[in-house]
N, C-alpha and C positions, 0 to 999 in steps of 0.2 A: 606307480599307480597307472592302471588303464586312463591314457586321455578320454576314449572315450566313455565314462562312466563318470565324469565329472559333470556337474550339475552344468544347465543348459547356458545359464548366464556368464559361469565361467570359461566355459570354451568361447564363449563371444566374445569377451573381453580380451580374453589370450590371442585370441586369429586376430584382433584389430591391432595388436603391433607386430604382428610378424608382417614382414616382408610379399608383395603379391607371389611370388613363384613358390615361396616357403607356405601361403595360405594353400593354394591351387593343391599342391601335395600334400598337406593336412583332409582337405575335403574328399579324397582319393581313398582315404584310410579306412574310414565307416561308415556306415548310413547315417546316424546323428550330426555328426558333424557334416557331413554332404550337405543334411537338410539347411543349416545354417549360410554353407557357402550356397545357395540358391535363392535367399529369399534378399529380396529388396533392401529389407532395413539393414541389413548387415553390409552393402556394400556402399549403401548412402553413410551409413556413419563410420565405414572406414574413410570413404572421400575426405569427410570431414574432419578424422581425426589425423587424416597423415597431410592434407593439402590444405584445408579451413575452407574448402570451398563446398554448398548445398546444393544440392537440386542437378547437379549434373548428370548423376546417375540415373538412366532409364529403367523404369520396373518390367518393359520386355527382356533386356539385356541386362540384367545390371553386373554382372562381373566384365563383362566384356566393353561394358560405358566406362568403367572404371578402370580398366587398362588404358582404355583412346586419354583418359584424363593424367594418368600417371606419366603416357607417351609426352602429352603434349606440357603439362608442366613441367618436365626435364628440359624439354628438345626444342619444343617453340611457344615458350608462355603467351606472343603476344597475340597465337590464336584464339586466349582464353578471354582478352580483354571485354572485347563485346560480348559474350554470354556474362560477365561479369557484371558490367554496366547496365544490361539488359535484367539483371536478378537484383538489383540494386546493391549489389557486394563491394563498397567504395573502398572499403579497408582492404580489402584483397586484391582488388581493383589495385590499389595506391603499394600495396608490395609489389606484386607481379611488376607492374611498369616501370620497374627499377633494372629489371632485368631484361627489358625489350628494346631493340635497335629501331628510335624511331624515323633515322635516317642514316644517310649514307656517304660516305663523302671518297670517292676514286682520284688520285691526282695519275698522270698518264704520262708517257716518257719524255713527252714537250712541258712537262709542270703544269699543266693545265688540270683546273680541280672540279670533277664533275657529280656535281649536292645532288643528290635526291633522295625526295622523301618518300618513306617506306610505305607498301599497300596498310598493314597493320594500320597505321595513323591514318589512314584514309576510313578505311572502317571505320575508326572510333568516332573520328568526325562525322559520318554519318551517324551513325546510332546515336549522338549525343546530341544532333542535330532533331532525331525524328523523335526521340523519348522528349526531346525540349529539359533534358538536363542540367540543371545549373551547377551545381553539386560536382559532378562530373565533371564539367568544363574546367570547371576552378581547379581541381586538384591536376589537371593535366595543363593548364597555363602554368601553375606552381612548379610542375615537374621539369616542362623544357628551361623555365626560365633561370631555374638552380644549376640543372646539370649540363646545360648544353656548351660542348668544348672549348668553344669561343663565342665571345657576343656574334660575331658575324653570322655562324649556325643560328644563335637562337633569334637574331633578326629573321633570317631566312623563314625559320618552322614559325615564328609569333606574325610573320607577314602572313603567312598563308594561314594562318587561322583567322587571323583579324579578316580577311578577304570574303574569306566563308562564310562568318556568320554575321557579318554585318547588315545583311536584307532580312534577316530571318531576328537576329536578334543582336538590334544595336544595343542594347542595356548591358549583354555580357563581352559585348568587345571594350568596354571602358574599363572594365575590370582587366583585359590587354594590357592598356593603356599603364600601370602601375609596374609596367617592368617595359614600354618600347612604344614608340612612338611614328606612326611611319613617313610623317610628315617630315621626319631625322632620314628617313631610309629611303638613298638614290635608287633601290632595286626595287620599291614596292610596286614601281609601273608596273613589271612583267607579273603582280599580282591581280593587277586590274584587267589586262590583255588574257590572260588566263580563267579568271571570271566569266569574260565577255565569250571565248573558245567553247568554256563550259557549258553556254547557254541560259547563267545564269544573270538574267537581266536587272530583278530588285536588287544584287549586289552591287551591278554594275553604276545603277545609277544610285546607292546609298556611296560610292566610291569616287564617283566624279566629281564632284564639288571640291572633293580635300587634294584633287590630281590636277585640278586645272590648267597647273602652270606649266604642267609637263606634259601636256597630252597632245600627241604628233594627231592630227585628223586624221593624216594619210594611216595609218597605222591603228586607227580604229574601226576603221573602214574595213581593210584587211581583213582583221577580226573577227570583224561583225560579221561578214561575207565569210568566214573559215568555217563561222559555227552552225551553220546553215539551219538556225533558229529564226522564224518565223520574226517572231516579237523581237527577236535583237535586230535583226537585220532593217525591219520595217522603222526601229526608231532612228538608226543613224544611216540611214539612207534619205531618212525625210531632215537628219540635222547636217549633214554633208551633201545637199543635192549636188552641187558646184562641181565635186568629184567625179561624179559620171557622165560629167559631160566631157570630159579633158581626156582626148584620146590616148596621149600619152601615158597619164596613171592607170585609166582601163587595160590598157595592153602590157602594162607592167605588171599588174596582178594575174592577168593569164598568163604570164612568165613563169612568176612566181606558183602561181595552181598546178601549171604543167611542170615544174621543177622538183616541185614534192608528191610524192607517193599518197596514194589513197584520198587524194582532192577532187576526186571525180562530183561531189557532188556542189565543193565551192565552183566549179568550173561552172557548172549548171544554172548555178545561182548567179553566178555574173552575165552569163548570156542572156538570162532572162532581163535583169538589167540594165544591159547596155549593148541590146543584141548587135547595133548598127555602128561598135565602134571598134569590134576587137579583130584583130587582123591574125587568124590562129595559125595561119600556112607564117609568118612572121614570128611570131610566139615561139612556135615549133623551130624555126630556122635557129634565130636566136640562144633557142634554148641548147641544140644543137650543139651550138659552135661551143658554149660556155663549156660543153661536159667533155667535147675535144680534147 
């Protein structure tokens, strides 16, 4: 039988399980079926019946939205996450992040193991931050906290969430709290000093209270001065005055600014400061000799 003389709903149904390159070469064959591979609803509800995912598909493009979609669920699901979270698709949501590397761990020829955590998981943290998600949130506490390789990873990735959304919303870091604690966790400081880098000040001080026992001043100072945030810099500069007066510590952070790349503007920020204390032809010398 001519395919194309088959009633209009059945050739619909037939192209929605063939294969995209096997559909492409059907629509090629007759004008009926062309008109089918052209219109919107036919590649929205393939999306849906080969991926389970809505709304990806654009009615300018839509055969061509729905290859970027086929590309990207094979090859990098965790690009999908946020339009996912963003269309409230949690069930889809909650498979695809089965299959995304939310971090990373390199050990190096000295055994030295170097974590980081993947841009993917920063994304979602934002969007779940700005949609105010809770729903979200949960099911991605749920997921590091099951599959992460070793407790030590998933201290790591549930530090750095607890850190994030604690200014914004302490109600969903207690729900954290039923798989980690970080008052347990010697490394959560560098979650706080990270914060503070961030510019992220209501964190910073929703965080200090539970850090106090470990918190070096000289080293918040630093910081504070890295993030060259107005508001962070103004609070612990007015709770650490005693430090800019010590010419030693001032002239050891223009060591340190001139020792790291791209601190041109904490440099700035410390001379404004403590214009009368830093000794920069020194600085310079010093720094010198150390890269000798």
């Amino acid at each position: 039988m001519d395919f194309s003389q088959l009633p209009y709903e059945v050739q619909f149904n037939y192209l929605l399980g063939l294969p995209y390159q096997a559909v492409i070469q059907y629509c090629q064959t007759n004008e009926r079926t062309r008109q089918i591979c052209q219109t919107y609803q036919f590649w929205e509800q393939k999306a849906q019946h080969d991926f389970g995912i809505r709304d990806y598909v654009t009615r300018e493009e839509p055969s061509q939205s729905y290859e970027n979609l086929s590309l990207l669920y094979e090859h990098e699901p965790g690009q999908l996450l946020v339009f996912l979270i963003e269309t409230n698709q949690l069930e889809r949501f909650r498979e695809l992040l089965s299959r995304v590397e939310l971090y990373e761990v390199n050990v190096d020829e000295n055994n030295d193991t170097d974590f980081r955590i993947m841009e993917d998981m920063y994304d979602m943290m934002k969007v779940i931050h700005d949609t105010n998600n809770s729903h979200t949130f949960r099911i991605l506490v749920d997921h590091i906290a099951t599959t992460a390789a070793t407790p030590v990873y998933k201290q790591i990735v549930l530090g750095a969430l607890f850190a994030s959304f604690i200014g914004a919303h302490p109600d969903w870091v207690l729900y954290i709290r039923n798989y980690y604690s970080p008052e347990n966790d010697p490394g959560f400081i560098h979650n706080y000093y990270y914060e503070m880098i961030d510019g992220n000040l209501q964190n910073v001080l929703a965080l200090r209270p539970m850090l106090a026992n470990t918190i070096d001043p000289e080293a918040e100072l630093y910081n504070a001065i890295l993030s060259d945030n107005d508001a962070m810099i103004e609070y612990f500069t007015r709770l650490h005055p005693q430090l800019l007066q010590d010419p030693e510590y001032v002239n050891y952070l223009a060591e340190e600014f001139i020792r790291e790349e791209d601190n041109g503007a904490a440099i700035r920020r410390l001379t404004q400061l403590a214009p009368n204390l830093i000794d920069y032809e020194r600085a310079m010398e010093i720094v010198r000799e150390d890269d000798a």
